[in-house]
N, C-alpha and C positions, 0 to 999 in steps of 0.2 A: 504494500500500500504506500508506504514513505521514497523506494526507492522506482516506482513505474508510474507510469502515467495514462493507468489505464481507467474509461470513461465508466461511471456511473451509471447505469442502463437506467435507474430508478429516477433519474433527476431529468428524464423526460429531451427536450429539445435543449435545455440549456448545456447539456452534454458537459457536464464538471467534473471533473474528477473523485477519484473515491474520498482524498484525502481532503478534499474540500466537505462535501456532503458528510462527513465523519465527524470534522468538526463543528459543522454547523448542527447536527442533532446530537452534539456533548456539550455546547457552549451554555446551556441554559443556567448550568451552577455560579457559574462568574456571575451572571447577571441578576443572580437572587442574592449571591454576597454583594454587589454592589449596593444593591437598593437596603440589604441589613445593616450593613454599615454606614451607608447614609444618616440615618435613622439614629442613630447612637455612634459617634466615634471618638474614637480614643486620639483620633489625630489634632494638630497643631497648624498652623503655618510657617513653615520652616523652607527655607532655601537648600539645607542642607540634605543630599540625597539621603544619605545614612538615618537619619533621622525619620524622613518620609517613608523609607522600606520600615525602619523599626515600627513606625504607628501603623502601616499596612499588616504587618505580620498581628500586629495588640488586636488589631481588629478581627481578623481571622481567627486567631486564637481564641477571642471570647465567643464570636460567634459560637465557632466549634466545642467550645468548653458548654455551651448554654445547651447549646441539640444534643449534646452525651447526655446532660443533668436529665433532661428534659425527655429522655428516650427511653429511660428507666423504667422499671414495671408501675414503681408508684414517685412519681417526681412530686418533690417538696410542692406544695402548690403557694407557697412564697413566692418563687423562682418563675410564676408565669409570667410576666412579664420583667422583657431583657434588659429595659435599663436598672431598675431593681437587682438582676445578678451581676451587672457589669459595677455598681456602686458596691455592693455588698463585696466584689471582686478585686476592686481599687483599693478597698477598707483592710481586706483583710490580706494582700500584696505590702500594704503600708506600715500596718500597725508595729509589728514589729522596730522598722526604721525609726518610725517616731518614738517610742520608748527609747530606743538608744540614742536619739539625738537627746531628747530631753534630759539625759541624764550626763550629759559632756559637763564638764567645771566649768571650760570654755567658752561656752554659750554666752552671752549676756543674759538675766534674770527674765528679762522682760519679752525678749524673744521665746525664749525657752515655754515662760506661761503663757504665750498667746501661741504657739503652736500646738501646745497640749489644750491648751483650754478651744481649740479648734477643732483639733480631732475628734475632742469628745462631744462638741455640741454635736459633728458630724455624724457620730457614733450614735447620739440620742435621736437626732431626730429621723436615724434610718432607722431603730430598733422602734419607733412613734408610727410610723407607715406600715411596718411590718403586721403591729396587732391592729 
């Protein structure tokens, strides 16, 4: 299929090749990740290529993280709705980090308490939407 160029009997008068018609009836997954991640994404506006694949990949990732949760015999019914697990997903990616910053000597006092004291309004009021 990749190395001949033999026509598609199936595609009629436009006479396309297999490897055409092959991926035009596989291409529909890109196009339902695009519109998912539309919808919720993890991306930024950045210049920076490296950075633009990184947000591609976060996006993909949650996606894919969300449809395993979500394919399971009994899925949490928290978790129906995807920005709901992409927050509870950023929360719980972070939480750790912010414990460890918050406790640097280094920090100034004031940094320190407005990063914790944000986290956890953060923390309240997803655990406030949850019930």
């Amino acid at each position: 299929m990749l190395n001949d160029d033999t026509i598609d009997t199936s595609s009629g008068e436009a006479k396309k090749p297999e490897i055409i018609t092959f991926y035009n009836i596989t291409k529909g997954a890109v196009d339902v990740v695009d519109e998912m991640s539309a919808g919720y994404s993890t991306a930024r506006i950045s210049k920076r290529w490296r950075m633009v694949v990184f947000f591609s990949l976060m996006n993909i990732a949650a996606i894919n993280a969300c449809e395993l949760l979500l394919s399971t015999k009994k899925p949490p019914m928290v978790y129906k709705n995807r920005r709901i697990f992409i927050k509870k997903l950023a929360l719980g990616l972070t939480k750790e980090q912010t414990e460890i910053r918050s406790n640097l000597p280094c920090l100034p006092r004031k940094l320190k308490d407005h990063s914790v004291t944000m986290f956890l309004k953060t923390m309240n009021s997803h655990h406030k939407t949850k019930n």
